[in-house]
N, C-alpha and C positions, 0 to 999 in steps of 0.2 A: 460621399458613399463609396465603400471600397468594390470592387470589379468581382465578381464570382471568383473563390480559389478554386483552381480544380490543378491535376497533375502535377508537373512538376512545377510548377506556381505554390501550390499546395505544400510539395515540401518545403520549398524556400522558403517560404512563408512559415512553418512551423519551426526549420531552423533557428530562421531570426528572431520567431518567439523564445524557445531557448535560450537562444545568448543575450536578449534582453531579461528574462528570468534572473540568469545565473549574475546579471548584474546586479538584480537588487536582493538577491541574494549573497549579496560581498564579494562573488565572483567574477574578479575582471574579465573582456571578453579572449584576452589571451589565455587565459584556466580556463573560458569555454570553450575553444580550440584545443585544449590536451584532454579534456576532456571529451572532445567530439571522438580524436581518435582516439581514447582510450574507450568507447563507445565501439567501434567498430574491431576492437579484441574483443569484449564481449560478447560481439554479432558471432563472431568466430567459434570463442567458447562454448556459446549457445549450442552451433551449429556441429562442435566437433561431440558435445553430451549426447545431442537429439540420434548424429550418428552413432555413437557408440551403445545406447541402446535398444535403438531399433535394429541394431545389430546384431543383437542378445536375447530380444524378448523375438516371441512368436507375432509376427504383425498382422498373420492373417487372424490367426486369434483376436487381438485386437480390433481389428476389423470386425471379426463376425460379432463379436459386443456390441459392439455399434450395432450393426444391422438386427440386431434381437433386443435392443435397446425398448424398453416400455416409455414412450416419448411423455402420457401424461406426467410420470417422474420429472422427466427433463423440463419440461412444459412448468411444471409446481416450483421445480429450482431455479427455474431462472423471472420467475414472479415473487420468487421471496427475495433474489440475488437483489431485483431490481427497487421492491419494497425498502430493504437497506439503505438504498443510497439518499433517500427523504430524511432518514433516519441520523445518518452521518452527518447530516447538512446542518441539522436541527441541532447535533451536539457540536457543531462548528461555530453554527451562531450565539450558542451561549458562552462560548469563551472566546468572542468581539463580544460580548456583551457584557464581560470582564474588564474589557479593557475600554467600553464606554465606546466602541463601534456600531456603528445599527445598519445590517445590510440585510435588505430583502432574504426571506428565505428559499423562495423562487430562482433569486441567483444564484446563491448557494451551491442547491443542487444543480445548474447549473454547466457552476465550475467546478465540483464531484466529477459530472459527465464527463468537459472535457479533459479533465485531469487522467481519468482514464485512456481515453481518445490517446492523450500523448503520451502515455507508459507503453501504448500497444505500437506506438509507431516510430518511436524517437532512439535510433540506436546511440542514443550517447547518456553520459553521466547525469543528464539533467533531466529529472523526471517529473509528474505529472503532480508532483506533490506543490516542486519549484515554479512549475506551470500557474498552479492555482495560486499561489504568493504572489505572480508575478499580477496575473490577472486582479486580485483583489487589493493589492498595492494602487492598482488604474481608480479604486471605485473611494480614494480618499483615506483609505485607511491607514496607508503610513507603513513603508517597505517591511521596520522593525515589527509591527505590529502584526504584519499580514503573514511576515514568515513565524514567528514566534507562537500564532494561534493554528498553523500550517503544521508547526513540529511537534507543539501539545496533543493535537484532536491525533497527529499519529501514534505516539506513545502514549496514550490514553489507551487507545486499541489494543495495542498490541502488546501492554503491561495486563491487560485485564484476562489477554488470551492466556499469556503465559501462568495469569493468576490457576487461571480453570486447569489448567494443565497440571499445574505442581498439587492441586487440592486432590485434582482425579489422580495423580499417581498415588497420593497417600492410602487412596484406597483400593486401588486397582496395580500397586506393582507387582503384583504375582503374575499379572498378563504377559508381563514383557520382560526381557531382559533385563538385569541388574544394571548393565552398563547403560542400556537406556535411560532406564528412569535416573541416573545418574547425572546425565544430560540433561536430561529435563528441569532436574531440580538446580544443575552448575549453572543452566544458562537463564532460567525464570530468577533465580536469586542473584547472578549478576548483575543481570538488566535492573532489577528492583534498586540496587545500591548503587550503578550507572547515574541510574535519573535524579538519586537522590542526592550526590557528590556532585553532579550538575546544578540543582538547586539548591546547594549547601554555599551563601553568599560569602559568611565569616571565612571562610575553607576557602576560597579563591582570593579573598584580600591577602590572608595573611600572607599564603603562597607567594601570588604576586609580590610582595614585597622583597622576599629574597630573588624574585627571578625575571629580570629585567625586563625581558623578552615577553615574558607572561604579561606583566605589567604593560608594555608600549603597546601589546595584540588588544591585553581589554580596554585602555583607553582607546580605541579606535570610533569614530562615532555611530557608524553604524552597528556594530559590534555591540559598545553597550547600550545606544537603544535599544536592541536586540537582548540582550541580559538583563534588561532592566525588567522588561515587557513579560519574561517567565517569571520573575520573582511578583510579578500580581494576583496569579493564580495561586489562591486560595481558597481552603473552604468550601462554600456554595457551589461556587463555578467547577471546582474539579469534582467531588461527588457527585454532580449532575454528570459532569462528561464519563464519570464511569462509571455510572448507575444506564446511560447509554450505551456507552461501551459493551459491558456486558448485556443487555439486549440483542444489539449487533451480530455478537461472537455469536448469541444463541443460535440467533438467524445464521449467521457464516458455518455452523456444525452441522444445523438441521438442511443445509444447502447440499453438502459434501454428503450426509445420510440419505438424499432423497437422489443422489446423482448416483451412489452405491446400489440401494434397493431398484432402480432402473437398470443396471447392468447386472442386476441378480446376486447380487451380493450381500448377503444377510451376515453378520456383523454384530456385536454387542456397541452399542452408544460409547461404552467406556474408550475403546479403541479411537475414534472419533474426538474425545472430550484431549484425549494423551497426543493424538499427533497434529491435528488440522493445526495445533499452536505452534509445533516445531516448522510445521510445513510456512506456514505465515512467517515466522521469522527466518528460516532461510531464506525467503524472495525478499527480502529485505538486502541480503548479505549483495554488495555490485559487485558481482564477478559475473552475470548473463542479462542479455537484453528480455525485459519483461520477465524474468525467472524461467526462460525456456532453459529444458536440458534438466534446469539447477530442481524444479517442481517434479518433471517426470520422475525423475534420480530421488526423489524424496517420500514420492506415493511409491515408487516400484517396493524400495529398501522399507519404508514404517509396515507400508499395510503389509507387507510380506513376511512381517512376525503375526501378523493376526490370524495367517493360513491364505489373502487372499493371492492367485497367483500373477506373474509379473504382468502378462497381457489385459489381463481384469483389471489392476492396478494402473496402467497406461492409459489406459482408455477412459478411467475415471478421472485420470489427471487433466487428460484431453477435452472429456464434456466441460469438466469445470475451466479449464483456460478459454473454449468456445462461450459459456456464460458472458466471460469478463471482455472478451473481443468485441458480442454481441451490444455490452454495458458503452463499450469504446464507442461502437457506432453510431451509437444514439448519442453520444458528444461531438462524434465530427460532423454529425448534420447539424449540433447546434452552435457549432464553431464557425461552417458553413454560413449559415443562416445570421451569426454574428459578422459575417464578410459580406454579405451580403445590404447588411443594414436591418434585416427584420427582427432578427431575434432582441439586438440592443434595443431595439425602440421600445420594444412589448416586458422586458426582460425584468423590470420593475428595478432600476438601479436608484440607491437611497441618495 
């Protein structure tokens, strides 16, 4: 039985979770070392957005949003933030259950929690997604396997946001700038034909053949375990995950609309349906720890075509990054509680 993590035990201990992740994620632990400090530029970037606009924006403004805040809103968004994550878990299990894995749904969610936990606290390249891979590799599953249904259940999400987003702009671009909805629709059709050149098998043989280098990277064994393990998802298994998926996003819009309507922000939905999707897929883009800086910089600039003003838009940035801290907490006491010895025992591992 392992000793209580607490302080700086706690971060070591998260480190070396980390860099044992990014191993079985093909990443030697010397790429989790360039990566650690390419982590702590980030910290930096984060740190130099957060100044540059709190610098700009009204913060007392901000503030008093807060303090006039109607909390049963907040209270309602962060019970549906927190509803999602059963949800996410459930369309995780079905594509292990793709691949003929059978893992408690209990753990699942589980490792959703901590996966959060370590996006909120891990300033390096290795995030909370590589967490749960690492974690669900321990429970039998098979490195290729655990990262492969880790990368699907994310681009499931965040192909389905993008869906909503390119549907609502068709009917809603008169709202917003040309050049907006221009982005919207360059980077939802990218991504679509991204994922698709990625699952296009023929299209990488052939390639490979002329390109040595291509060729020697996908014979790697973990690599094509790992390529082998997305080309199973078919069918069943992915219409379930995005027939989830978009449930999810409903719940992720109506979060951002109920966190709006508390800071007195009344709004057309349409607005909501066009950005929360850009906003999601810039936290995606590694250039800030946890999307600080890179999220604020993305509510001030969208919603600030809809009329709302910068401090309003801050402040909504801010409830909703407090949601996903609050989502964090509740993994590091279950992380906690797995160093401990209690959580494993109860935690229903298959």
């Amino acid at each position: 039985m392992l000793s209580p993590p607490c302080g700086s035990a706690w971060r070591r201990r998260a480190a070396g979770r980390s860099g044992e992740a990014a191993e079985v994620a093909g990443e030697p632990r010397t790429g989790a070392a360039t990566s650690s400090r390419l982590g702590w530029v980030k910290a930096a970037l984060s740190l130099g957005l957060l100044i540059f606009l709190v610098t700009r924006v009204d913060v007392r403004a901000t503030a008093e949003a807060f303090r006039g805040a109607r909390w049963w809103y907040l209270m309602a968004a962060l019970a549906l933030y927190l509803a999602g994550v059963p949800l996410r878990a459930y369309r995780w299990q079905g594509l292990l259950s793709a691949l003929h894995v059978a893992v408690p749904l209990r753990r699942l969610v589980s490792l959703y929690f901590v996966g959060t936990f370590f996006n909120n606290i891990l300033p390096t390249g290795v995030g909370g997604d590589v967490v749960r891979a690492y974690e669900l590799s321990k429970d039998g599953a098979g490195a290729a396997a655990a990262a492969s249904t880790v990368l699907v259940d994310r681009a499931a999400g965040l192909l389905v946001l993008l869906a909503v987003a390119l549907i609502s702009t068709l009917f809603s671009f008169r709202m917003i700038d040309l050049n907006l909805a221009l982005v919207i629709a360059g980077i939802s059709l990218g991504s679509f034909a991204g994922v698709a050149v990625l699952l296009w098998d023929d299209l990488w043989r052939k390639v490979a053949r002329h390109l040595p280098a291509l060729r020697r990277l996908l014979a790697r064994r973990g690599l094509e375990a790992f390529y082998r393990s997305l080309q199973v998802y078919r069918g069943r298994a992915v219409v379930k995950a995005l027939v989830l998926s978009f449930i999810f996003n409903v719940v992720l819009i109506a979060v951002n609309y109920l966190i709006a309507l508390s800071m007195g922000v009344n709004i057309s939905l349409w607005y909501f349906l066009l950005f929360i999707p850009l906003i999601s897929f810039s936290l995606i883009l590694p250039v800030s720890v946890s999307g600080l800086g890179v999220r604020e910089g993305a509510y001030v600039l969208l919603f600030g075509q809809a009329g709302v003003t910068a401090p309003l838009a801050l402040a909504m940035s801010f409830a909703f990054y407090a949601l996903n801290v609050a989502t964090g907490l509740i993994g590091g006491v279950i992380y906690a509680l797995q160093g401990l010895g209690w959580w494993t025992s109860s935690s229903g591992r298959g």
